[in-house]
PDB file of N, CA, C, O and CB in Angstrom:
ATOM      1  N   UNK A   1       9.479  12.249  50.104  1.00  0.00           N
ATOM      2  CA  UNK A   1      10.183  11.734  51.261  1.00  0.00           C
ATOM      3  C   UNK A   1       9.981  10.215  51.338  1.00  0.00           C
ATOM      4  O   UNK A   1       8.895   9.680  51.561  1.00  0.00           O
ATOM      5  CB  UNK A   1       9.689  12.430  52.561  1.00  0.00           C
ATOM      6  N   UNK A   2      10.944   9.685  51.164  1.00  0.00           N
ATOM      7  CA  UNK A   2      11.401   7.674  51.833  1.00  0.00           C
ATOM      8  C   UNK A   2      10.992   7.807  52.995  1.00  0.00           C
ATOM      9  O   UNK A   2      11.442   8.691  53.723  1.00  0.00           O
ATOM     10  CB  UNK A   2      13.295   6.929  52.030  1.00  0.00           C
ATOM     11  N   UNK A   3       9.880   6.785  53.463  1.00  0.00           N
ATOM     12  CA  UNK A   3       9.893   6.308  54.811  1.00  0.00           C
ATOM     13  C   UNK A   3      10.632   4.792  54.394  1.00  0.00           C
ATOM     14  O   UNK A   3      10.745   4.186  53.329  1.00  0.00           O
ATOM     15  CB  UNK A   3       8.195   6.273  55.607  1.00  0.00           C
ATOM     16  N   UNK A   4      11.213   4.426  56.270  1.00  0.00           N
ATOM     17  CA  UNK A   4      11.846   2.782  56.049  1.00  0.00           C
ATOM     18  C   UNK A   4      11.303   1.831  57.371  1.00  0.00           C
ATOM     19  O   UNK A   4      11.675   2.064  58.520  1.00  0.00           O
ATOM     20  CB  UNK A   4      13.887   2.781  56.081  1.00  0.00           C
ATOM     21  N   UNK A   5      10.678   1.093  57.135  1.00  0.00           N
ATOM     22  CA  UNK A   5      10.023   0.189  58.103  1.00  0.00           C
ATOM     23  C   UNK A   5      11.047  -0.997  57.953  1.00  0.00           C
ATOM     24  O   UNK A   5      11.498  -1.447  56.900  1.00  0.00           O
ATOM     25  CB  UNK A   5       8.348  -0.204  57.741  1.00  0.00           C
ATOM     26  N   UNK A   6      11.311  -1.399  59.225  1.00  0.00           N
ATOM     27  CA  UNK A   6      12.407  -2.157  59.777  1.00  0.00           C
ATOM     28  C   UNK A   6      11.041  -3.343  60.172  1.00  0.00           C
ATOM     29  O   UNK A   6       9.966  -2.938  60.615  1.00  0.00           O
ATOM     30  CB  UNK A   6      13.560  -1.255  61.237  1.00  0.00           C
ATOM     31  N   UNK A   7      11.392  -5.121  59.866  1.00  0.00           N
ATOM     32  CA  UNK A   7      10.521  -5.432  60.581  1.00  0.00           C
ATOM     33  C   UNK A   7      11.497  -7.234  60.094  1.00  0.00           C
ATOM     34  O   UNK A   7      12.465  -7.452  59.365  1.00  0.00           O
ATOM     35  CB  UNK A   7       8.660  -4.793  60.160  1.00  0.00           C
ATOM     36  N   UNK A   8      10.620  -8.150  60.930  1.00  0.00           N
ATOM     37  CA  UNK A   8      11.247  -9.430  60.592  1.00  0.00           C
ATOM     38  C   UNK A   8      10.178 -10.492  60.030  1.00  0.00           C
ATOM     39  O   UNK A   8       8.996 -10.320  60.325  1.00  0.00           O
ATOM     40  CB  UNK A   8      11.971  -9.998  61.888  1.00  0.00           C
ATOM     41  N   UNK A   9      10.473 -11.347  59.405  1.00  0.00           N
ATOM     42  CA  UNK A   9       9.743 -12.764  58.770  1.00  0.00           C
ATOM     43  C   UNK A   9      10.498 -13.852  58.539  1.00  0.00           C
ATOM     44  O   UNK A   9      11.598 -14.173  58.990  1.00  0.00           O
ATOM     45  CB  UNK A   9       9.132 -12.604  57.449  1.00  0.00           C
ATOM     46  N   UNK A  10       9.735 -14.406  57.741  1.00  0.00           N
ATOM     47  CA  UNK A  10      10.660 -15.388  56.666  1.00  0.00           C
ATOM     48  C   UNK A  10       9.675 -15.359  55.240  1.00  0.00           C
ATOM     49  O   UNK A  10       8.570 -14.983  54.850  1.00  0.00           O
ATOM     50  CB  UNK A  10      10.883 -17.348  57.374  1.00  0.00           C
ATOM     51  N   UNK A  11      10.969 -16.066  54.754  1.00  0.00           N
ATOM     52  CA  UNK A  11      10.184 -16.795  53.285  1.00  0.00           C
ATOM     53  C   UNK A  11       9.839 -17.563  52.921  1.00  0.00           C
ATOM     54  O   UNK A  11      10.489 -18.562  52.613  1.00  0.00           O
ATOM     55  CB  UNK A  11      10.426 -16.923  52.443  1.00  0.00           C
ATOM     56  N   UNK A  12       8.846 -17.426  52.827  1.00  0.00           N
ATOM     57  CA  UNK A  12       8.006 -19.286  52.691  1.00  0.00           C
ATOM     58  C   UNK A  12       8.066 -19.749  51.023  1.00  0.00           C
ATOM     59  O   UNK A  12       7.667 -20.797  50.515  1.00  0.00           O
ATOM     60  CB  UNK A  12       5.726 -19.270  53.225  1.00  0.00           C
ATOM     61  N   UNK A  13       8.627 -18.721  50.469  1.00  0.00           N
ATOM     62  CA  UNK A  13       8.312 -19.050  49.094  1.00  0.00           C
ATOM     63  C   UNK A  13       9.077 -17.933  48.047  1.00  0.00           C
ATOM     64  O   UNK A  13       9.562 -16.889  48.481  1.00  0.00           O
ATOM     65  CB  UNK A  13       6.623 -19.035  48.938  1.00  0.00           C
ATOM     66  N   UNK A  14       9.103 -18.240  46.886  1.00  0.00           N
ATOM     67  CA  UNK A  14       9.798 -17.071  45.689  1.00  0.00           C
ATOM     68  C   UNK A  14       8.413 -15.660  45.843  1.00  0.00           C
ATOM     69  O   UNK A  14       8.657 -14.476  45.610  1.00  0.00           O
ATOM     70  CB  UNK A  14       9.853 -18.075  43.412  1.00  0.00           C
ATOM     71  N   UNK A  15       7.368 -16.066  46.169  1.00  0.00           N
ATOM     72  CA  UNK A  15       6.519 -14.978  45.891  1.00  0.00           C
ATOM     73  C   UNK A  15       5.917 -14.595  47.220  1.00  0.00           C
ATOM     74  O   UNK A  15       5.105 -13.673  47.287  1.00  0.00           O
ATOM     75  CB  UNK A  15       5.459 -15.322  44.822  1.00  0.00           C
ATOM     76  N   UNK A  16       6.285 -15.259  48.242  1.00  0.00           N
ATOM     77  CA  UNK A  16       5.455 -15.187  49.594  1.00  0.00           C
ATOM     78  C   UNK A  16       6.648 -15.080  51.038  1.00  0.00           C
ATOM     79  O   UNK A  16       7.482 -15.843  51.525  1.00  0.00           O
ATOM     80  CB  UNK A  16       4.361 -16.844  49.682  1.00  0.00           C
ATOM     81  N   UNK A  17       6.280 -14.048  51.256  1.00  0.00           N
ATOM     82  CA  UNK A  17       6.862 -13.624  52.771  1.00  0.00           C
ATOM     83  C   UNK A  17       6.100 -13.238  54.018  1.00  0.00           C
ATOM     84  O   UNK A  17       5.457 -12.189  54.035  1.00  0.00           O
ATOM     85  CB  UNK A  17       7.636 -12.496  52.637  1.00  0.00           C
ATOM     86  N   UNK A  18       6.144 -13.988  54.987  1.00  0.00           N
ATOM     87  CA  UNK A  18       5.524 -13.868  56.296  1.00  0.00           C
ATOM     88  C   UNK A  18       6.030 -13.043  57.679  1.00  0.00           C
ATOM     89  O   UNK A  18       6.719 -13.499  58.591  1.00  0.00           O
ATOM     90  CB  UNK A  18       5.432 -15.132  56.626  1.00  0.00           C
ATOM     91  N   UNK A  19       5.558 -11.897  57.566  1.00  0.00           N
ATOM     92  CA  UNK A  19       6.093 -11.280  58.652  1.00  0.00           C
ATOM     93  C   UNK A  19       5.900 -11.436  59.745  1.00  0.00           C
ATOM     94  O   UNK A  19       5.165 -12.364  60.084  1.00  0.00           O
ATOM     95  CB  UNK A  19       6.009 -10.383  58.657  1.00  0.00           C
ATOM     96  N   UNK A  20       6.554 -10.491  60.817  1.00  0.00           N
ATOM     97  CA  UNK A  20       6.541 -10.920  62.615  1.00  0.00           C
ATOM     98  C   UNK A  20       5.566  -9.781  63.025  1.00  0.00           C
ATOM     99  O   UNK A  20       5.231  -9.622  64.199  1.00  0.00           O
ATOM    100  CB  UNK A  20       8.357 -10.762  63.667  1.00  0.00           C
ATOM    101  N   UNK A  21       5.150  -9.038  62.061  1.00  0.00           N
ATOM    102  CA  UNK A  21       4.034  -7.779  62.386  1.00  0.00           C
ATOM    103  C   UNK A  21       3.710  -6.865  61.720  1.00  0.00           C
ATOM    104  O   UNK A  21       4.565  -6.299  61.038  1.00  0.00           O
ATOM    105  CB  UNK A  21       4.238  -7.064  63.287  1.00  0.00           C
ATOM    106  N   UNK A  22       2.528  -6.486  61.712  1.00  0.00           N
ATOM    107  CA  UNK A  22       1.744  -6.185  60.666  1.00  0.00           C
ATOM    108  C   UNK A  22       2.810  -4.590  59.813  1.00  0.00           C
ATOM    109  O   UNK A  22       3.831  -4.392  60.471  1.00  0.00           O
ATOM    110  CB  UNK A  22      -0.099  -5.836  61.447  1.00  0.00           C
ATOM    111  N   UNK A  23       2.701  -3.846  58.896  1.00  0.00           N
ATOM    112  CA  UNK A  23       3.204  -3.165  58.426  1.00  0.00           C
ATOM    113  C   UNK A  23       2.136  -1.593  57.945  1.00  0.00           C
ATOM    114  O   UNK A  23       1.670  -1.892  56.846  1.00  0.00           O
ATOM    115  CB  UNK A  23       3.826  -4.062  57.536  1.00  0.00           C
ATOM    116  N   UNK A  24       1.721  -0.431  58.254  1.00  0.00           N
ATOM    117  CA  UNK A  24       1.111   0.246  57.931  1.00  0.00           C
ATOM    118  C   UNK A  24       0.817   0.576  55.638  1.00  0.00           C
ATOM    119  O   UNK A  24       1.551   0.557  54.650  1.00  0.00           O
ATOM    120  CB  UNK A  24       1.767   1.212  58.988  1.00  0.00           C
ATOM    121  N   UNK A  25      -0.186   0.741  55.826  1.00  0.00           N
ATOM    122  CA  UNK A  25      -0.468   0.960  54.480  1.00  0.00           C
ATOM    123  C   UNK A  25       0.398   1.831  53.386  1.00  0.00           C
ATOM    124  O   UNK A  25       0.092   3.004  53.173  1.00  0.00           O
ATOM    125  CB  UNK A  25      -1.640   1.473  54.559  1.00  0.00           C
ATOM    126  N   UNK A  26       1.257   1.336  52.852  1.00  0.00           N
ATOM    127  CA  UNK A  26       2.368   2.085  51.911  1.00  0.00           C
ATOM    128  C   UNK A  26       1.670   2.220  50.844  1.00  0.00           C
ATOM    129  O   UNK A  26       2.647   2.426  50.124  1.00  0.00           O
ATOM    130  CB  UNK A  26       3.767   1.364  51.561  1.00  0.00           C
ATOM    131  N   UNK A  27       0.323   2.312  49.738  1.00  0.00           N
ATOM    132  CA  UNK A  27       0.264   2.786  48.750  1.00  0.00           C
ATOM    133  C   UNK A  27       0.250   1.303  48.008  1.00  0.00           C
ATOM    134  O   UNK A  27       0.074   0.376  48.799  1.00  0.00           O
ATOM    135  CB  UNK A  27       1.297   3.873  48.536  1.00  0.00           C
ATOM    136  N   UNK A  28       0.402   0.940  46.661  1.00  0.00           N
ATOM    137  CA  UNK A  28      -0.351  -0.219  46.249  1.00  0.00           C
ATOM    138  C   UNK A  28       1.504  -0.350  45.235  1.00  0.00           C
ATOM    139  O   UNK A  28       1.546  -1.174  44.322  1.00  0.00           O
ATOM    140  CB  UNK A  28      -2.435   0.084  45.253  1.00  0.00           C
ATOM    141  N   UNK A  29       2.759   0.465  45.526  1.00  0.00           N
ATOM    142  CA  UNK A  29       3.702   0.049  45.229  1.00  0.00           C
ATOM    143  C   UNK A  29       4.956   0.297  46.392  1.00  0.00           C
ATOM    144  O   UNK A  29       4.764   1.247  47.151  1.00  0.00           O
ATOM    145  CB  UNK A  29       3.799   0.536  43.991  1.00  0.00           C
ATOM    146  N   UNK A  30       6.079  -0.405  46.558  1.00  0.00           N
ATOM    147  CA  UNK A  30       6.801  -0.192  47.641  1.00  0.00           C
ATOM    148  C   UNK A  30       7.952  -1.387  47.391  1.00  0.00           C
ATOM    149  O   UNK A  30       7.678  -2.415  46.770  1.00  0.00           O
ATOM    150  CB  UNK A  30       5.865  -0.255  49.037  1.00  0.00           C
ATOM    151  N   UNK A  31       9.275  -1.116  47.956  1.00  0.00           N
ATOM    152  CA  UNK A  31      10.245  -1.948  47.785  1.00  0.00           C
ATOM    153  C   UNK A  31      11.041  -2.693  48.913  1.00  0.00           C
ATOM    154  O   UNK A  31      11.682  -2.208  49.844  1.00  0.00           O
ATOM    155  CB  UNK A  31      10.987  -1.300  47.113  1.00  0.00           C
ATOM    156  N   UNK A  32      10.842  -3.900  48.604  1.00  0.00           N
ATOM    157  CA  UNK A  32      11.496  -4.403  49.731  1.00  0.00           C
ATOM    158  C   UNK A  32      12.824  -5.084  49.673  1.00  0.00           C
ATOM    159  O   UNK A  32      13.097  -5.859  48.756  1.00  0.00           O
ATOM    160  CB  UNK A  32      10.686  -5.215  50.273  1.00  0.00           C
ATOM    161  N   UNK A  33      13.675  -4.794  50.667  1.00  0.00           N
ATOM    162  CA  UNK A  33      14.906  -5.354  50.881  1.00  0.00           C
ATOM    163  C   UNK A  33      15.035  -6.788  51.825  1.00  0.00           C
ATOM    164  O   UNK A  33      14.585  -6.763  52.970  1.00  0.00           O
ATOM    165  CB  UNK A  33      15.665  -4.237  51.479  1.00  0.00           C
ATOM    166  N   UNK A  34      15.779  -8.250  51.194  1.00  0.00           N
ATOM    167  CA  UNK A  34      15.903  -8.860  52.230  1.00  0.00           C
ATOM    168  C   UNK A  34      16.870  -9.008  52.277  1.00  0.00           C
ATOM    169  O   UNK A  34      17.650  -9.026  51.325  1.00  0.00           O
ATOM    170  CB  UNK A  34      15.378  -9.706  52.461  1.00  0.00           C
ATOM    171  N   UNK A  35      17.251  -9.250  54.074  1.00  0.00           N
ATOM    172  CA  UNK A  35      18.527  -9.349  54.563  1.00  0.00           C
ATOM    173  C   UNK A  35      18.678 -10.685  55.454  1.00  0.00           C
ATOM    174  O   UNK A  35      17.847 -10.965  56.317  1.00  0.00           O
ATOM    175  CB  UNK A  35      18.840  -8.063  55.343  1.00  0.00           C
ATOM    176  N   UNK A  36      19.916 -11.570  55.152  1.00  0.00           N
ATOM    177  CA  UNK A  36      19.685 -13.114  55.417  1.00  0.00           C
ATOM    178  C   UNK A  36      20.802 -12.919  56.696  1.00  0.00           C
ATOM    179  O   UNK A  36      21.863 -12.296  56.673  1.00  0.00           O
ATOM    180  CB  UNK A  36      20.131 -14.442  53.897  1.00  0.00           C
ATOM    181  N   UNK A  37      20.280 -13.555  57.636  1.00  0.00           N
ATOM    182  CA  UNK A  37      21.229 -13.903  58.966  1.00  0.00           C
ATOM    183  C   UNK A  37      22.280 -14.770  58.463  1.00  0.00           C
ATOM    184  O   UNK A  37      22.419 -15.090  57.282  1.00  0.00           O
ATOM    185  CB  UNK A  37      20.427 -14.725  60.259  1.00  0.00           C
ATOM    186  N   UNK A  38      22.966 -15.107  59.380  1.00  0.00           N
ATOM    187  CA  UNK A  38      23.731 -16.455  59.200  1.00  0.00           C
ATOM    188  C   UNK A  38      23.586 -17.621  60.091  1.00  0.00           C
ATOM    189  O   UNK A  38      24.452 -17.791  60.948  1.00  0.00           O
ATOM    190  CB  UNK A  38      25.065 -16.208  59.251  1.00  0.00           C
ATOM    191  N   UNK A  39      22.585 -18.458  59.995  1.00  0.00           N
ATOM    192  CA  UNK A  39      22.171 -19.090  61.260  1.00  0.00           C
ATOM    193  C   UNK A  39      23.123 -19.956  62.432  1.00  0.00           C
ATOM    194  O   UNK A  39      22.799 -20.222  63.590  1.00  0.00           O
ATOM    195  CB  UNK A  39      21.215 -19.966  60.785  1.00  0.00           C
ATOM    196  N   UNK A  40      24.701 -20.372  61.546  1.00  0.00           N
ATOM    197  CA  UNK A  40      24.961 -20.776  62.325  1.00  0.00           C
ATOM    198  C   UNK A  40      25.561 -19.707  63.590  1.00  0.00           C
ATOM    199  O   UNK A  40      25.652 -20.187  64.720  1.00  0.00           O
ATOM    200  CB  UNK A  40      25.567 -21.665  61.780  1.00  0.00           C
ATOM    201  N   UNK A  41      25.921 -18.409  63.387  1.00  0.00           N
ATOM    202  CA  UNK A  41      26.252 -17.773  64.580  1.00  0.00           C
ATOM    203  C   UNK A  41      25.254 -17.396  65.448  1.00  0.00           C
ATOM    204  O   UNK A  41      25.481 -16.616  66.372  1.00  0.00           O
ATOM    205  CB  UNK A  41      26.919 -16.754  64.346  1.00  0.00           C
ATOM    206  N   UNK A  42      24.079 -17.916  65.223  1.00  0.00           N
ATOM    207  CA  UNK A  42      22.620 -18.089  66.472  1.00  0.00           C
ATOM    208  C   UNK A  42      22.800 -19.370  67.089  1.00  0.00           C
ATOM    209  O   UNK A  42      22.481 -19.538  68.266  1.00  0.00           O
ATOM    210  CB  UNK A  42      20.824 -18.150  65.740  1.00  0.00           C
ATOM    211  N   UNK A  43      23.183 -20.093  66.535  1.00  0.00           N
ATOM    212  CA  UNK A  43      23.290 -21.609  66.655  1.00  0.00           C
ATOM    213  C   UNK A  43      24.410 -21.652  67.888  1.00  0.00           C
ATOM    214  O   UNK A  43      24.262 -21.745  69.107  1.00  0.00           O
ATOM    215  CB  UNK A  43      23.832 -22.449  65.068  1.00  0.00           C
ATOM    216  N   UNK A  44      25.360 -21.566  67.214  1.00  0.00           N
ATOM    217  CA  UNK A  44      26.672 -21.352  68.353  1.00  0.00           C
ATOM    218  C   UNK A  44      26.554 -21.267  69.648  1.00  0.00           C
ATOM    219  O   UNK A  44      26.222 -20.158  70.066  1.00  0.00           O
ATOM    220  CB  UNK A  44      27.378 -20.207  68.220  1.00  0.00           C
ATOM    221  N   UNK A  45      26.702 -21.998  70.324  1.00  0.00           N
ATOM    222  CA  UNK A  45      26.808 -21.085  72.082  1.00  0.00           C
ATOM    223  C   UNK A  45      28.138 -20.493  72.586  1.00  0.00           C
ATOM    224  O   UNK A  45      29.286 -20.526  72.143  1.00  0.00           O
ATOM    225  CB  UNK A  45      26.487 -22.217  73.480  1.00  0.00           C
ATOM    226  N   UNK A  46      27.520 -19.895  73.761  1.00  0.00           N
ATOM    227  CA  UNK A  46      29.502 -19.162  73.968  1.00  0.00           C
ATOM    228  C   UNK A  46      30.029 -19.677  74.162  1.00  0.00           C
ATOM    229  O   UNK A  46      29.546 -20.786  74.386  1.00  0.00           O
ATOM    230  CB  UNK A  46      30.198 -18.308  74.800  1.00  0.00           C
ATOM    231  N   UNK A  47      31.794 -19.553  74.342  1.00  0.00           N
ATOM    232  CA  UNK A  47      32.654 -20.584  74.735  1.00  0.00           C
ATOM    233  C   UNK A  47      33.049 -20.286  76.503  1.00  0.00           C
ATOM    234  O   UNK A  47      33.236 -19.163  76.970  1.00  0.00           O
ATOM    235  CB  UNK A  47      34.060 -20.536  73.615  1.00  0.00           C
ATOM    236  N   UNK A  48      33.101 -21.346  77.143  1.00  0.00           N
ATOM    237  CA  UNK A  48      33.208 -21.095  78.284  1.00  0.00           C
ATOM    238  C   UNK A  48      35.081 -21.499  78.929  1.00  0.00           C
ATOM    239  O   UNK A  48      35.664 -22.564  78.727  1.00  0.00           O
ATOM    240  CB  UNK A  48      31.895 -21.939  78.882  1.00  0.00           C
ATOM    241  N   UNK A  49      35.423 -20.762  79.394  1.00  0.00           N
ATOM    242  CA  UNK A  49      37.356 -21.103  79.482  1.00  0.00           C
ATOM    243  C   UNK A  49      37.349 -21.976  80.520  1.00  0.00           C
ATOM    244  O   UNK A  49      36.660 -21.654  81.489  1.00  0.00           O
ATOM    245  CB  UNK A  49      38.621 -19.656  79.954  1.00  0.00           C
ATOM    246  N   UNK A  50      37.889 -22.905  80.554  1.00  0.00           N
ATOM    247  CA  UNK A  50      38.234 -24.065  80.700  1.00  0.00           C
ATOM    248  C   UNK A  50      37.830 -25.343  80.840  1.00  0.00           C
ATOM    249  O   UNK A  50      38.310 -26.109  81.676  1.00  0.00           O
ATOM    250  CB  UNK A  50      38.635 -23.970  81.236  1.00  0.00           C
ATOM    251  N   UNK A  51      36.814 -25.676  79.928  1.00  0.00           N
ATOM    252  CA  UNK A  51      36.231 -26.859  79.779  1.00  0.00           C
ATOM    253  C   UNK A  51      36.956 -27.933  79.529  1.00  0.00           C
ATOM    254  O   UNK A  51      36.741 -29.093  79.881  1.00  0.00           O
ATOM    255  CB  UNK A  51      35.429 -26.802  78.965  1.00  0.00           C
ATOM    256  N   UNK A  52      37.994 -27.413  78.782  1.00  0.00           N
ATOM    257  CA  UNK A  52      38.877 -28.661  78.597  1.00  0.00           C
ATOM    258  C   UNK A  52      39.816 -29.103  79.318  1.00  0.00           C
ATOM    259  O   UNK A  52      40.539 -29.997  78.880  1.00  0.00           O
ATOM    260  CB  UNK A  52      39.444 -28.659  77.646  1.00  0.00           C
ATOM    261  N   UNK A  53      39.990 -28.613  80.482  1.00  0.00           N
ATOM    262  CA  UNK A  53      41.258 -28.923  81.283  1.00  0.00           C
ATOM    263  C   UNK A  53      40.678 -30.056  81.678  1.00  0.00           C
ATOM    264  O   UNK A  53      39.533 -30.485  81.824  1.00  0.00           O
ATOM    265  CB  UNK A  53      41.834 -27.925  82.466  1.00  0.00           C
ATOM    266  N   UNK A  54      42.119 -30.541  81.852  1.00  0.00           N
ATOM    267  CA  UNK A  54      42.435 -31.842  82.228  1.00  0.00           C
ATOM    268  C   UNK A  54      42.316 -33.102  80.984  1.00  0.00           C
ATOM    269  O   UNK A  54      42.537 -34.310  80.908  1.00  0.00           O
ATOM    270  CB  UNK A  54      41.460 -32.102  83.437  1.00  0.00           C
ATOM    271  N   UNK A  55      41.846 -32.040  80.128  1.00  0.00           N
ATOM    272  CA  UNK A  55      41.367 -33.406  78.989  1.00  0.00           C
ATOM    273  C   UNK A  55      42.848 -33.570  77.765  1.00  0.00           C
ATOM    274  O   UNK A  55      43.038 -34.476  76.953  1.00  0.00           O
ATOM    275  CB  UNK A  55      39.429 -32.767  77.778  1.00  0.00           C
ATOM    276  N   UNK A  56      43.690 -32.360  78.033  1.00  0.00           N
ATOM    277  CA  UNK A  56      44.519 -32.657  76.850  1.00  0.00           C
ATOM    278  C   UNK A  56      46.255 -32.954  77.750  1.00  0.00           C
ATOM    279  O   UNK A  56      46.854 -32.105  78.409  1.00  0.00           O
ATOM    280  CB  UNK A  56      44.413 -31.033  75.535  1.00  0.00           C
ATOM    281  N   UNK A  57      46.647 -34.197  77.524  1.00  0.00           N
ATOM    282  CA  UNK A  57      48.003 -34.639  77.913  1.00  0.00           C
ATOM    283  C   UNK A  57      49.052 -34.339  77.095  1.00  0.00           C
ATOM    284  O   UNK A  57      48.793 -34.498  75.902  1.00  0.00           O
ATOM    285  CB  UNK A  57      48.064 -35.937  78.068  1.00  0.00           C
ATOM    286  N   UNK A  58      50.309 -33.902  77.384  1.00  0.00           N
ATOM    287  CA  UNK A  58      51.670 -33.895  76.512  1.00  0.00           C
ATOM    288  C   UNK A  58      52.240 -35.191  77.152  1.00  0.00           C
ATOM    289  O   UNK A  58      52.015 -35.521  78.316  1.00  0.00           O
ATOM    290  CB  UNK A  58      52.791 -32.392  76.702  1.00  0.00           C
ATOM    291  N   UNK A  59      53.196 -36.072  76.046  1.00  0.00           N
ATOM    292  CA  UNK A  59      54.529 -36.980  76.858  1.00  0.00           C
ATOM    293  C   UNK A  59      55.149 -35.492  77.369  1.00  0.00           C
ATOM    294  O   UNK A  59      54.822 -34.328  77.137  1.00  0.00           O
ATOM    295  CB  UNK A  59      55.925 -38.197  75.558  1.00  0.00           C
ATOM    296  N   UNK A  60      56.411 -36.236  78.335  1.00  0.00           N
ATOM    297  CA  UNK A  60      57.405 -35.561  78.974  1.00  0.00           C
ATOM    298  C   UNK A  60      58.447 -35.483  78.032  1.00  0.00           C
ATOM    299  O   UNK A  60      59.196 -34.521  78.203  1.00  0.00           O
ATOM    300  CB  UNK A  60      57.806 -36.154  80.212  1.00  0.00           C
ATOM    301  N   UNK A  61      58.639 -36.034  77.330  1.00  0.00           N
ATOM    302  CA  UNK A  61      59.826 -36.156  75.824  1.00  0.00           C
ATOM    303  C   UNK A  61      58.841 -35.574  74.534  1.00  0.00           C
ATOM    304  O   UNK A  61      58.820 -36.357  73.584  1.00  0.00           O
ATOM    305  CB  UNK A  61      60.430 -38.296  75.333  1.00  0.00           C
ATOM    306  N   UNK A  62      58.281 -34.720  74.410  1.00  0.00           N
ATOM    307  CA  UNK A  62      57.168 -33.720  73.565  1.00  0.00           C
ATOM    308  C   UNK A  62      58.330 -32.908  72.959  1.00  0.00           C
ATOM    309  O   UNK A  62      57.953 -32.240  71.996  1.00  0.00           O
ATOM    310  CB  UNK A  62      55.861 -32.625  74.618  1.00  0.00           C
ATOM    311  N   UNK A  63      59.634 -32.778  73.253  1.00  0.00           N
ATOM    312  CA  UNK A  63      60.412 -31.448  73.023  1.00  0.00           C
ATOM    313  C   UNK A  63      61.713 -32.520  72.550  1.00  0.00           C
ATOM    314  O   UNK A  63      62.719 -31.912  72.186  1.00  0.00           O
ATOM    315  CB  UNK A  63      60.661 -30.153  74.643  1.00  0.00           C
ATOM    316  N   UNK A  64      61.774 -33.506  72.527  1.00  0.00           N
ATOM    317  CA  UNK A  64      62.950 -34.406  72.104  1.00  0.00           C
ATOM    318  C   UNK A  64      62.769 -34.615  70.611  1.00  0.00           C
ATOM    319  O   UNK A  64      61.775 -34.490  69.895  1.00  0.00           O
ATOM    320  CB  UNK A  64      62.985 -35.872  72.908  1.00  0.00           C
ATOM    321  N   UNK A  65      64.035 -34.974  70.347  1.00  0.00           N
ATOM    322  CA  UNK A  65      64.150 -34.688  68.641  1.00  0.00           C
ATOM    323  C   UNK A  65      63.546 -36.053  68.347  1.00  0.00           C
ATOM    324  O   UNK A  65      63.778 -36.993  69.107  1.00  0.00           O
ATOM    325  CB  UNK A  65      65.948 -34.407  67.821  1.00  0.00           C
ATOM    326  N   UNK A  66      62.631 -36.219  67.059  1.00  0.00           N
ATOM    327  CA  UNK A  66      62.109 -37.312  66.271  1.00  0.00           C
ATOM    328  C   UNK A  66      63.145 -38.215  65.961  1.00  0.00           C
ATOM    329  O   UNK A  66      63.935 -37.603  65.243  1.00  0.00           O
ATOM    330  CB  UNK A  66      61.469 -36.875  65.057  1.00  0.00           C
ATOM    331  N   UNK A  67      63.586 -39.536  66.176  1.00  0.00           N
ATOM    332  CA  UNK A  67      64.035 -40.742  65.354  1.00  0.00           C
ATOM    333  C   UNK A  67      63.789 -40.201  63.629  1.00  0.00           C
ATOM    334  O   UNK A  67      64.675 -39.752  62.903  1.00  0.00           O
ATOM    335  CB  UNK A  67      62.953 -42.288  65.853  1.00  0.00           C
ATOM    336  N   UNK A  68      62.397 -40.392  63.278  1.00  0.00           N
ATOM    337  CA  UNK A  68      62.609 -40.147  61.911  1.00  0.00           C
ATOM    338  C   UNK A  68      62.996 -38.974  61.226  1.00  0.00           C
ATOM    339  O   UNK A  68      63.230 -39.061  60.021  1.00  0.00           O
ATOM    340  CB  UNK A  68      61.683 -40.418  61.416  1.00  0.00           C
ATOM    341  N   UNK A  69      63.132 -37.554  61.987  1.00  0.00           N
ATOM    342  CA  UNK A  69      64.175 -36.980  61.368  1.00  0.00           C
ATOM    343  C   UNK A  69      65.654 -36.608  61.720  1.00  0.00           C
ATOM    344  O   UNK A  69      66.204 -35.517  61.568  1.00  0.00           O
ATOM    345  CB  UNK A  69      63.715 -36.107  61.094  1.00  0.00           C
ATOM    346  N   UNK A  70      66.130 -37.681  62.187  1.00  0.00           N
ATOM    347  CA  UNK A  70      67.273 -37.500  62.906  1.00  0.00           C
ATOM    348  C   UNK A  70      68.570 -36.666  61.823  1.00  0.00           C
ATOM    349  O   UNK A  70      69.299 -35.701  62.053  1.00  0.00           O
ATOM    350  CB  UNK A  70      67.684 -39.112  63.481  1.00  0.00           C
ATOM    351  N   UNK A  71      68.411 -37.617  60.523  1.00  0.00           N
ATOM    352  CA  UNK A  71      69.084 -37.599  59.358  1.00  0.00           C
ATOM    353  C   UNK A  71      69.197 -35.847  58.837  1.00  0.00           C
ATOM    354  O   UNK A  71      70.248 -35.354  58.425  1.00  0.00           O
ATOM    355  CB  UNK A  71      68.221 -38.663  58.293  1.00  0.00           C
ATOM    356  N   UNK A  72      68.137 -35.232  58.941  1.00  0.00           N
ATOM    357  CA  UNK A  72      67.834 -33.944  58.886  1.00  0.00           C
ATOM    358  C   UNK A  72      68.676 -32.953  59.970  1.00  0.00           C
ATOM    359  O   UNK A  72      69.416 -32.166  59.380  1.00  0.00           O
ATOM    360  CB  UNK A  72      66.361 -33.912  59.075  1.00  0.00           C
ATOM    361  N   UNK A  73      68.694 -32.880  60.971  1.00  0.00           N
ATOM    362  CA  UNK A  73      69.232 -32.783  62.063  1.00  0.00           C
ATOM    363  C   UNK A  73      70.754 -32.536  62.343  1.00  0.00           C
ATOM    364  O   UNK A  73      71.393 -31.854  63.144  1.00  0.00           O
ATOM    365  CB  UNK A  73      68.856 -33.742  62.541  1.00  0.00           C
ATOM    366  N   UNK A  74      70.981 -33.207  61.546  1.00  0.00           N
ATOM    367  CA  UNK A  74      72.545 -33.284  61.428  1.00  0.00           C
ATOM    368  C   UNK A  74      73.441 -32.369  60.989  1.00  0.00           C
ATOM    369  O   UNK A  74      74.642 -32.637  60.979  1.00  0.00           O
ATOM    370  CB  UNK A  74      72.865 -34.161  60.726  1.00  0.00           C
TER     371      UNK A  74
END
């Protein structure tokens, strides 16, 4: 029977890993899996709706045809 101990660290090194708590005695062989976060989606904060108001302006002529492609247009 597989037992699976779930636990967290880091890696300080190719041969050295530091865990967040201690691990019971598995026998003098055992395999470990590592699994890498992605730090920037810790990083991130939430987005909050409407921070930006008021900050983004349109002209009133936003919907009028361009001078430089007038030629197109035609």
């Amino acid at each position: 029977m597989e037992n699976a101990i779930i636990t967290k660290g880091r890696l300080e090194s190719s041969r050295r890993i530091i865990l967040d708590e201690d691990i019971p005695d598995m026998g003098d062989s055992f395999e470990i899996i590592i699994l890498r976060r992605n730090p920037a989606a810790k990083v991130r904060p939430a987005r909050k709706a409407g921070t930006l108001k008021g900050m983004i302006h349109m002209k009133d002529d936003f919907d009028e045809p361009l001078e430089d492609f007038k030629e197109y247009m035609e």
